[in-house]
MARLOZA-462214 format. One record per residue (C-alpha): residue number from 1; x negated, y negated, z negated. Coordinates in Angstrom, 3 decimals. Layout:
! residues N
<r><nr>NUM</nr><east>X</east><north>Y</north><up>Z</up></r>
...
***
This chain:
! residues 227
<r><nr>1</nr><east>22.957</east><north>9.254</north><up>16.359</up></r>
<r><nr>2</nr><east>20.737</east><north>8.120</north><up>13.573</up></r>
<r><nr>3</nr><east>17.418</east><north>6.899</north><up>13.969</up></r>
<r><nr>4</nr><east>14.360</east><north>9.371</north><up>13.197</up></r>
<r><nr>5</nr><east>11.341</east><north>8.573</north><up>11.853</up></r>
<r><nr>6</nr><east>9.265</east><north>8.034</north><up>14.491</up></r>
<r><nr>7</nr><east>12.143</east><north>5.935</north><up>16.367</up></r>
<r><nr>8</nr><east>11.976</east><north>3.518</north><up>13.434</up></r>
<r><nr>9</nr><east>7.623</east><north>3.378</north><up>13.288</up></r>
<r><nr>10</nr><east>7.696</east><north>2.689</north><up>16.885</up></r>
<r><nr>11</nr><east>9.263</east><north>-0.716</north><up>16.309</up></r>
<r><nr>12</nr><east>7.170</east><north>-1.532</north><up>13.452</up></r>
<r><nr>13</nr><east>4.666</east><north>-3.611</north><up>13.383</up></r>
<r><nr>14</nr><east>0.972</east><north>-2.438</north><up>12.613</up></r>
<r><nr>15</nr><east>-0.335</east><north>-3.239</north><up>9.361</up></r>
<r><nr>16</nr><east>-3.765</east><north>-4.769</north><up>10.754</up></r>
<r><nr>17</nr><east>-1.033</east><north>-7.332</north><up>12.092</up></r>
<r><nr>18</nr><east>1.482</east><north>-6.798</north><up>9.395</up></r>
<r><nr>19</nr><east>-0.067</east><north>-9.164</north><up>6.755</up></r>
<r><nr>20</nr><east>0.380</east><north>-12.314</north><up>9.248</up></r>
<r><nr>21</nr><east>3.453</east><north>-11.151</north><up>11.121</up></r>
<r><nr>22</nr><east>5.559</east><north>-10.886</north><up>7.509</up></r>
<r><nr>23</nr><east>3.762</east><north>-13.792</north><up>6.161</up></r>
<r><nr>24</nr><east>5.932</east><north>-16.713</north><up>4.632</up></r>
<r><nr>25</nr><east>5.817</east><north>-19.843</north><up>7.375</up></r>
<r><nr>26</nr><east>3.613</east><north>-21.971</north><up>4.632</up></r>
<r><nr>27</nr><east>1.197</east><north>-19.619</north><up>4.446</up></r>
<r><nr>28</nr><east>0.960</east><north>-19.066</north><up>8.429</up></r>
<r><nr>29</nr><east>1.245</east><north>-22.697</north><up>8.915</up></r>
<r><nr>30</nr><east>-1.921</east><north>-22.843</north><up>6.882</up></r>
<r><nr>31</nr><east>-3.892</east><north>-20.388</north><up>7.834</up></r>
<r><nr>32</nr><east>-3.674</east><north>-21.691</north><up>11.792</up></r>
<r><nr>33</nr><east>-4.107</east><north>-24.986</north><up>10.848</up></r>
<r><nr>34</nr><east>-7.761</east><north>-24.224</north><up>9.644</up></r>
<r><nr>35</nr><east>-8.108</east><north>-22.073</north><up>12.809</up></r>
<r><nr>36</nr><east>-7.481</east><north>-24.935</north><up>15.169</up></r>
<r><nr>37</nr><east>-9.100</east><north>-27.883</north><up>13.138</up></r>
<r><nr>38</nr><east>-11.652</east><north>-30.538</north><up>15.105</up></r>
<r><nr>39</nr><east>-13.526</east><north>-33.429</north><up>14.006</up></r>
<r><nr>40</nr><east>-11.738</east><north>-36.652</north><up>14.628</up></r>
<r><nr>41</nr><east>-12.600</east><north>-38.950</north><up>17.669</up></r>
<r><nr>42</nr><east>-15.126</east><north>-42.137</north><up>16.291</up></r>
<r><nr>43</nr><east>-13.937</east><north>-45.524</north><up>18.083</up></r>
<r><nr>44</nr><east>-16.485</east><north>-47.426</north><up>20.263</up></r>
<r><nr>45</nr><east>-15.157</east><north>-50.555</north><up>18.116</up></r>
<r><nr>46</nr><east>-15.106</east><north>-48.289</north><up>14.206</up></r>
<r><nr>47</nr><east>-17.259</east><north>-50.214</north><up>11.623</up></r>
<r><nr>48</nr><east>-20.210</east><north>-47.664</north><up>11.646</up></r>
<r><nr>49</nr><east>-20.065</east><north>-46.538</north><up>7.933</up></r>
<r><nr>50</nr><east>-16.331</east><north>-45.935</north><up>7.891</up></r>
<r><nr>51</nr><east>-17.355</east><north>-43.588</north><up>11.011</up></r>
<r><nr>52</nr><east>-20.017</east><north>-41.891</north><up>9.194</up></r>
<r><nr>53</nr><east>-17.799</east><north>-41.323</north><up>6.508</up></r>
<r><nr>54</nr><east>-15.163</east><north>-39.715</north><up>8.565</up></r>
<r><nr>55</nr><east>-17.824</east><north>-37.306</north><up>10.242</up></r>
<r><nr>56</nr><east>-19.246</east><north>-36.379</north><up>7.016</up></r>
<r><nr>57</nr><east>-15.361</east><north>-35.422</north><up>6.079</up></r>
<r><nr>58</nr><east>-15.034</east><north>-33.808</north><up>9.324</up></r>
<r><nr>59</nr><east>-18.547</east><north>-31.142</north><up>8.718</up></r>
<r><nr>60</nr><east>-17.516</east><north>-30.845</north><up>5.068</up></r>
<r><nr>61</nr><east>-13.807</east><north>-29.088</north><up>5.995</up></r>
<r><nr>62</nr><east>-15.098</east><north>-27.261</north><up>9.106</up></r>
<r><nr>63</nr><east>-17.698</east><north>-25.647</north><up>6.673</up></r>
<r><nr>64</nr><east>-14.926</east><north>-24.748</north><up>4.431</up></r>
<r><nr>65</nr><east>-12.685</east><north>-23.258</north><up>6.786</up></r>
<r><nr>66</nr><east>-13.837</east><north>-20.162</north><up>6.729</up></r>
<r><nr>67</nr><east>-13.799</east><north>-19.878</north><up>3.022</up></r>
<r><nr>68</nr><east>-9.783</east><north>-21.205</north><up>3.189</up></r>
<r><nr>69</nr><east>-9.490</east><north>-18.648</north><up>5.528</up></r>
<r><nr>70</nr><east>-9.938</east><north>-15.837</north><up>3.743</up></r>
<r><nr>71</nr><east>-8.467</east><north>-17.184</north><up>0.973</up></r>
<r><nr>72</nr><east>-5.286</east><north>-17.404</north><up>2.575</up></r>
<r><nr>73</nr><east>-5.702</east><north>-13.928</north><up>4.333</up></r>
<r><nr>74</nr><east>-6.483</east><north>-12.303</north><up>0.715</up></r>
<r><nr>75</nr><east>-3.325</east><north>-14.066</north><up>0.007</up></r>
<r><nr>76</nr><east>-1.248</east><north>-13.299</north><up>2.821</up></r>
<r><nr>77</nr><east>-2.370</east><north>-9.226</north><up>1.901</up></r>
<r><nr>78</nr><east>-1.793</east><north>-9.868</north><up>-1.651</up></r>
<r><nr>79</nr><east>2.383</east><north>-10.715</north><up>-0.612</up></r>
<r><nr>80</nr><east>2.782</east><north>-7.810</north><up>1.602</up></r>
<r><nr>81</nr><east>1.399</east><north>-5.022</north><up>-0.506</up></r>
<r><nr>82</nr><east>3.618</east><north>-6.957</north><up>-3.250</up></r>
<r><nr>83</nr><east>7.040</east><north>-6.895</north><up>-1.101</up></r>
<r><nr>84</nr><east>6.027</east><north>-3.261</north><up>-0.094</up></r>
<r><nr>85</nr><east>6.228</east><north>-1.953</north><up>-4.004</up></r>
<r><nr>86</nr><east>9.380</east><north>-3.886</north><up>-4.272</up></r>
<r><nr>87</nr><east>11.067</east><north>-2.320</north><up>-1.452</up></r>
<r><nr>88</nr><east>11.926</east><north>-5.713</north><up>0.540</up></r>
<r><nr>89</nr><east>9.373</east><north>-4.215</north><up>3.241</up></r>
<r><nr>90</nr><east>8.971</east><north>-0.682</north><up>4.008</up></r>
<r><nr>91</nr><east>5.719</east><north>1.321</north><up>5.504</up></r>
<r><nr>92</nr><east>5.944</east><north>4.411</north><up>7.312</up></r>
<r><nr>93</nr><east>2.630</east><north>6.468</north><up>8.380</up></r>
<r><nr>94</nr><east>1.415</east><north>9.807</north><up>9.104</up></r>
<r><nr>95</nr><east>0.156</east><north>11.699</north><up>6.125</up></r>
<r><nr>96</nr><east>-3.585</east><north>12.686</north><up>6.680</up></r>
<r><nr>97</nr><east>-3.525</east><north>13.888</north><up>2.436</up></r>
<r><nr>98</nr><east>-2.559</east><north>16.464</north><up>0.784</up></r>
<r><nr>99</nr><east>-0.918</east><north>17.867</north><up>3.756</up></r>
<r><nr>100</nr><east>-1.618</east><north>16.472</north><up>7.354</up></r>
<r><nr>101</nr><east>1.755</east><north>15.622</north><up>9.563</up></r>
<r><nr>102</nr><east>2.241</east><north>14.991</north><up>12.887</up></r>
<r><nr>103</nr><east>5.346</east><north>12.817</north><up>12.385</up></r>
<r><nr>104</nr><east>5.175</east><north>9.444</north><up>10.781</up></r>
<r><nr>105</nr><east>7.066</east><north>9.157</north><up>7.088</up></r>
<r><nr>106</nr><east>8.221</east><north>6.938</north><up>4.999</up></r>
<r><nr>107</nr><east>5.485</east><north>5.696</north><up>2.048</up></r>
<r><nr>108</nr><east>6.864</east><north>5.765</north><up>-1.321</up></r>
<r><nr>109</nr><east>6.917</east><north>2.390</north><up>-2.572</up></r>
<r><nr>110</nr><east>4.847</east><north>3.726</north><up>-5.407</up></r>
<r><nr>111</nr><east>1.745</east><north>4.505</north><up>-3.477</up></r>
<r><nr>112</nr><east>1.179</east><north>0.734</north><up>-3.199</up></r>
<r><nr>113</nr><east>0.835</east><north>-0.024</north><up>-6.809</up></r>
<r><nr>114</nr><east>-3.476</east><north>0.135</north><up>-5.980</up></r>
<r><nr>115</nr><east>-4.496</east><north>2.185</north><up>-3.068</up></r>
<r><nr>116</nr><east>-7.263</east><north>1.478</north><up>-0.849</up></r>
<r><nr>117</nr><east>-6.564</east><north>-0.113</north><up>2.181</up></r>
<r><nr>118</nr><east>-8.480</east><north>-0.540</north><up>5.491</up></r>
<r><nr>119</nr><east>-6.547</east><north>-2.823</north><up>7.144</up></r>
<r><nr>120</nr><east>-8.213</east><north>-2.603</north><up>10.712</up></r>
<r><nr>121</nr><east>-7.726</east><north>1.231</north><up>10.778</up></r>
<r><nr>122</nr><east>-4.045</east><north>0.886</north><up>9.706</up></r>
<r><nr>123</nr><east>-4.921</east><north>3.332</north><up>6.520</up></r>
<r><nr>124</nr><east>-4.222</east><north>3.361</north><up>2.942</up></r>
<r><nr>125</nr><east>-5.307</east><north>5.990</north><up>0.556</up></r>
<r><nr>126</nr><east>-5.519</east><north>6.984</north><up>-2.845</up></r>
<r><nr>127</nr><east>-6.599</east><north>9.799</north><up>-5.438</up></r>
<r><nr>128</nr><east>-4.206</east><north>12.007</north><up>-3.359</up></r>
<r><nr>129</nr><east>-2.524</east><north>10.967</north><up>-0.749</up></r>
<r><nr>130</nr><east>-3.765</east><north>9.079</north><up>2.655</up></r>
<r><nr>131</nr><east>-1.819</east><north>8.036</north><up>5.441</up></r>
<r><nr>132</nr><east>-2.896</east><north>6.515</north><up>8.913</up></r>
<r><nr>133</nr><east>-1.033</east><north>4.586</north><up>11.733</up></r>
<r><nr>134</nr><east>0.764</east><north>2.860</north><up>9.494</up></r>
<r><nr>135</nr><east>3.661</east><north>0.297</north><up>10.718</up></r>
<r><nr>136</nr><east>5.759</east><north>-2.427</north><up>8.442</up></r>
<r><nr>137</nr><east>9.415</east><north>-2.603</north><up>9.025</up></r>
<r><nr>138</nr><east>12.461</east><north>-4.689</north><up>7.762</up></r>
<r><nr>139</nr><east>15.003</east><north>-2.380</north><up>5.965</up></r>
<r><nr>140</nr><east>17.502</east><north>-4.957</north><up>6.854</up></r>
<r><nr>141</nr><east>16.601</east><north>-4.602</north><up>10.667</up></r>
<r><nr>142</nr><east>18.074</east><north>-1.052</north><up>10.402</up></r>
<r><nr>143</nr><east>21.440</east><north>-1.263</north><up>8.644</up></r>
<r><nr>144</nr><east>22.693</east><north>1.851</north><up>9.858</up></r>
<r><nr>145</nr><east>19.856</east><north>3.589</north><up>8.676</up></r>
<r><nr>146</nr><east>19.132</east><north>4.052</north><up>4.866</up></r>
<r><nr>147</nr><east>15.601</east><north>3.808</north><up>4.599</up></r>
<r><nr>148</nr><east>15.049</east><north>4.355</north><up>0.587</up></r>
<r><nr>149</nr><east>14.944</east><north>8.309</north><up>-0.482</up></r>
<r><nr>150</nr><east>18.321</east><north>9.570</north><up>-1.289</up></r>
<r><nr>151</nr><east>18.914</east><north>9.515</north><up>-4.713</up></r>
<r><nr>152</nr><east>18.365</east><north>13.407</north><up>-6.130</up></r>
<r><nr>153</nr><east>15.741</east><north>15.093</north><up>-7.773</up></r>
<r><nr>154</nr><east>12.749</east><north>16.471</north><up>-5.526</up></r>
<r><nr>155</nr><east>11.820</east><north>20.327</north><up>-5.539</up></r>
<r><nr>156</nr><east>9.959</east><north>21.157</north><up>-8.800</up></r>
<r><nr>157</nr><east>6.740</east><north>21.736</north><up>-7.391</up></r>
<r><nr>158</nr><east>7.206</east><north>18.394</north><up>-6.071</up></r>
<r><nr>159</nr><east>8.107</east><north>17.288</north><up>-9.211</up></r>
<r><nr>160</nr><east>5.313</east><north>18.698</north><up>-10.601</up></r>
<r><nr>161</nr><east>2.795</east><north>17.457</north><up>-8.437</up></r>
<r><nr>162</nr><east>4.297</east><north>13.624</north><up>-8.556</up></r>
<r><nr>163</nr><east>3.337</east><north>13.884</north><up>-12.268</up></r>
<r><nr>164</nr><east>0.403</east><north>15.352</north><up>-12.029</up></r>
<r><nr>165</nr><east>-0.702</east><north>12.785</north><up>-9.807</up></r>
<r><nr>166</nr><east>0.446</east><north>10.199</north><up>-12.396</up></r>
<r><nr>167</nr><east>-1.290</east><north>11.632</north><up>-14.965</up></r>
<r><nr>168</nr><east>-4.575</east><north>11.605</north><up>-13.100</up></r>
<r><nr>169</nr><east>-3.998</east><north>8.333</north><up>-11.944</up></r>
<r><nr>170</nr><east>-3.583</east><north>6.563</north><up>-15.640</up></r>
<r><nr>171</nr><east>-6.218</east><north>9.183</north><up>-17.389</up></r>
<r><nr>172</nr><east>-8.552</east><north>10.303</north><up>-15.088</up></r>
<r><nr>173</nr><east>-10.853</east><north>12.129</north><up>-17.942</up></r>
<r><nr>174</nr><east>-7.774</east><north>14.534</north><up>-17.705</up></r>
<r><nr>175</nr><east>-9.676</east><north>16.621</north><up>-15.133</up></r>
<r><nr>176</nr><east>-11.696</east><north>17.852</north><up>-18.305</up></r>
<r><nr>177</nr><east>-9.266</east><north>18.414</north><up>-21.028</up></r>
<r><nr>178</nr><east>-7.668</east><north>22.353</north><up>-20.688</up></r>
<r><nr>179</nr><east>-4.955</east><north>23.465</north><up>-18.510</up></r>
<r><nr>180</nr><east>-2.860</east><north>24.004</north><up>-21.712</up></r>
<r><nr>181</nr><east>-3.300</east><north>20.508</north><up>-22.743</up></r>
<r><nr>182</nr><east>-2.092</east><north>19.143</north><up>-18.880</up></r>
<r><nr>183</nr><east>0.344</east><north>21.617</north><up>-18.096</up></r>
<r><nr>184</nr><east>2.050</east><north>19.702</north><up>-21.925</up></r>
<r><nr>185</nr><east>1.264</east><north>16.771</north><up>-20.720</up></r>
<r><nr>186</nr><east>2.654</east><north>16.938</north><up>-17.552</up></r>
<r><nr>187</nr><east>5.990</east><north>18.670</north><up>-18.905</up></r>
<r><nr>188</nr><east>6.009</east><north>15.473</north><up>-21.197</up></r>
<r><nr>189</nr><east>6.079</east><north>13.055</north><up>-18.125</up></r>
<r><nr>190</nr><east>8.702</east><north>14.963</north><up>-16.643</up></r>
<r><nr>191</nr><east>11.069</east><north>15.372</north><up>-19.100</up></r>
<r><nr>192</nr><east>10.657</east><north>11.261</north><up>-20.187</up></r>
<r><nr>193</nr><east>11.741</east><north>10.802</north><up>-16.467</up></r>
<r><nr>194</nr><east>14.415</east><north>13.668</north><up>-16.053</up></r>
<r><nr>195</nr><east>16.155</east><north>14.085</north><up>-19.856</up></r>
<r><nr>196</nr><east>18.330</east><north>16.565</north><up>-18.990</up></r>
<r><nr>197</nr><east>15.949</east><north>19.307</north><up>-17.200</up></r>
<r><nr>198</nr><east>14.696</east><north>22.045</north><up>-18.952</up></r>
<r><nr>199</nr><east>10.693</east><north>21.240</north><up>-18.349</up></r>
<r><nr>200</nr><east>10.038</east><north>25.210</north><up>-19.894</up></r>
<r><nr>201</nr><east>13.022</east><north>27.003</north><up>-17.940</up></r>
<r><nr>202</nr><east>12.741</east><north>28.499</north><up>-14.212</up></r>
<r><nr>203</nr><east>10.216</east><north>26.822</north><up>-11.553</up></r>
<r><nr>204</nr><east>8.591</east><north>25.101</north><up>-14.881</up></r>
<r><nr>205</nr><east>6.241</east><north>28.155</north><up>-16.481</up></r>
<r><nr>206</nr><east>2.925</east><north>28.412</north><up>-16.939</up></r>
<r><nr>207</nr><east>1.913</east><north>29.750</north><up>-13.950</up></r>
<r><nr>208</nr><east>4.013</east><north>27.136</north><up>-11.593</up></r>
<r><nr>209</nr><east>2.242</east><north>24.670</north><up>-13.567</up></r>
<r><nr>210</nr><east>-1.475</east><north>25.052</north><up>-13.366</up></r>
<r><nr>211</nr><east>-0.499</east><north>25.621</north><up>-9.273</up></r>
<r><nr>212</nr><east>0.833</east><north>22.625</north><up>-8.920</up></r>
<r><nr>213</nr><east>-1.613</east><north>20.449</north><up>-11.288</up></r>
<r><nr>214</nr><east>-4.634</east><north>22.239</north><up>-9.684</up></r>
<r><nr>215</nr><east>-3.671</east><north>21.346</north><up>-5.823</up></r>
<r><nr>216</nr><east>-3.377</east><north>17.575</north><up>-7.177</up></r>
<r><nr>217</nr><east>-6.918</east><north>17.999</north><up>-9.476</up></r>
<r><nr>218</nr><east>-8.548</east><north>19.211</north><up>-6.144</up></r>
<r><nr>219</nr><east>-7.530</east><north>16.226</north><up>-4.201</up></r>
<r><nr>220</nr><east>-8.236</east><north>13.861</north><up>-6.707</up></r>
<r><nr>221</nr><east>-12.017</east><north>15.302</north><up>-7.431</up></r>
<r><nr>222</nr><east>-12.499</east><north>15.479</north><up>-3.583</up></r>
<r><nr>223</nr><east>-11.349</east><north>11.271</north><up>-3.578</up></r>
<r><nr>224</nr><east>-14.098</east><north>10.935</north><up>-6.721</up></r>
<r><nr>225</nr><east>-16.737</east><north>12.892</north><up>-5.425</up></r>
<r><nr>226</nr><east>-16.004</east><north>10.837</north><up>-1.922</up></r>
<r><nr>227</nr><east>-16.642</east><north>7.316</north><up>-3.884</up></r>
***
């Protein structure tokens, strides 16, 4: 039987740990090293200068641990949200935006282009969607499960809304222009990314549009208005 959701979140590991448990070895090796550093033991018998020196050495990299620290940490961060929008990791959280969830799902690799992310809370948001309780798994711990989407086209509002959300995202001033203006816009985006559909037939009028773009708008000017 193939593994749901929440079997696969349960074994993953919390992203306020994530960013040190998927860390290369280097970059661990280096980040404990500063953690357990101590000055170095001065001889009875050391030539008095040559000890000063050493102690001087000593207060000079304990005062710049901390500093290394974070470096390393911002670092560390910096690789996993990197490996997460290039699908060698995979996140999978409960959705607390648009539409709360009470089952975890898998994050887009998208989302992690430039969301916010509170590390200790396990959360990462954006313009329009938030999720909390996030874990970090392997794909390549579940072969039997395929954790990218299938390959297919989502529902058009869906499809819709993705776009919308893009087009906010790269142009927010678009909350201003008319709903003429996104509704073309939007049909633009989709038809770049789906040639063959038929962004003025069934699902794709008028009406279906400004739905779908105004759910998105609303989110987005609630994350603005929130800042």
């Amino acid at each position: 039987m193939p593994l749901k959701p929440r079997e696969i979140w349960e074994k993953g590991t919390p992203l306020d740990e994530a960013w040190y448990a998927w860390s290369n070895e280097k970059r661990r090796e280096d980040y404990d090293a500063l953690g357990s550093y101590s000055p170095p033991k001065v001889d009875a018998g050391q030539d008095p200068l040559a000890a000063l020196a050493s102690i001087v050495g000593s207060i000079q990299k304990i005062s710049d641990a901390p500093r290394q620290r974070a470096k390393i940490i911002e670092d560390m961060k910096a690789d996993l949200l990197e490996w997460l929008q290039e699908e060698e990791l995979s996140a999978f959280g409960f959705p607390a935006k648009p539409k709360p969830a009470r089952t975890p799902r898998r994050i887009d690799a998208e989302f992690w282009e430039n969301p916010t992310v509170d590390w200790v809370q396990d959360t990462a948001w954006d313009a329009v969607y938030k999720y909390h309780r996030i874990r970090i798994i392997s794909p390549e711990d579940f072969p039997e499960v395929k954790i990218k989407p299938k390959i297919g086209r989502p529902s058009n509002g869906n499809l819709i809304q993705r776009h919308a959300y893009l087009l906010f995202k790269g142009y927010p001033e678009a909350i201003d222009i008319s709903n003429k203006e996104k509704a073309e816009i939007v049909r633009k985006s989709i038809k770049n990314a789906n040639p063959d559909l038929d962004v003025y037939g069934k699902g794709f009028g008028d009406d279906a549009l400004r739905k779908h773009i105004n759910i998105i708008q609303r989110q987005f000017e609630e994350f603005l208005n929130s800042l």
